[in-house]
C-alpha angles and dihedrals in degrees: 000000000000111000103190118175098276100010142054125204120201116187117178110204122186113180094351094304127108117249113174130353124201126191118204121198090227148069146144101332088064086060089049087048094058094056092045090056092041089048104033085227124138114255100264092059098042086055084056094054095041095050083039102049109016130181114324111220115196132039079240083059088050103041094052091049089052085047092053098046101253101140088147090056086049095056096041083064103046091055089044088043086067099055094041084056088046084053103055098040081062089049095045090050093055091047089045086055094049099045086048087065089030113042094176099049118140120207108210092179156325113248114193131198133173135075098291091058089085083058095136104257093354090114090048084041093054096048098051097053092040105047085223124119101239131189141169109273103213111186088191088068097043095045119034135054111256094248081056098046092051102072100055107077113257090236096059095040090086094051092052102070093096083049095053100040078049087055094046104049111100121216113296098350092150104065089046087061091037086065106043 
């Protein structure tokens, strides 16, 4: 699952073959959005708060932020807590698709790439509606040596993964795989 900032990619792979793709007319801006609109903040700052505060999962989560007096902590999640609802609906409903043509299917995991993976708790989020283990997929990590990696900012690595599946495709690769 890619979440970049105004669309979502969802790519379902079973032993290494694509099996259904899904394209959602949202991402992480419309995270960004809700806050803005929670807040009344411009764009720039609600992007601050949501990066800063992120979703709070637990009531435990909740009831020490009201304790320490971080209302503003409090509201960022639970504008952030809208869209991330809106979110997994969509994923359930692209599992519940495939599993309607493949009965048997097994989800190992959710990998998520994409700016908005770093979102504070939204991998944990993700995981524990979902009831499938979910991680931040960082093509930085899988495919270049550490020196390398280095030298790309850890925040930006996530965000990188359409660039580098651009960068590794070869000419006309995909007519070679459309006729086999």
């Amino acid at each position: 699952m890619n979440i970049g900032a105004s669309v979502t990619n969802m790519i379902l792979i079973a032993d290494g073959v694509v099996k259904l793709v899904r394209d959602l007319a949202y991402g992480g801006s419309e995270f960004t959005k809700s806050v803005q609109r929670q807040m009344t903040v411009d764009f720039k700052g609600a992007e601050k708060l949501k990066m800063t505060y992120g979703i709070l999962l637990s009531g435990e989560d909740k009831e020490k932020t009201l304790a320490d007096d971080k209302r503003e902590a409090l509201s960022v999640s639970i504008a952030l807590n809208t869209t991330a609802k809106m979110l997994v609906g969509d994923i359930h409903r692209f599992i519940e698709f495939y599993l309607g043509q493949n009965p048997d299917a097994v989800f190992s995991r959710i990998l998520i790439s994409g700016g908005t993976a770093l979102l504070p708790n939204l991998i944990s989020y993700i995981s524990r509606e979902t009831n499938i283990p979910s991680e931040v997929f960082n093509p930085v990590e899988v495919l270049c040596p550490s020196e390398d990696a280095a030298l790309i900012p850890q925040q930006y690595q996530p965000a990188l993964a359409t660039a580098f599946g651009l960068a590794l495709r070869k000419e006309k690769d995909h007519l070679s795989k459309s006729r086999k």
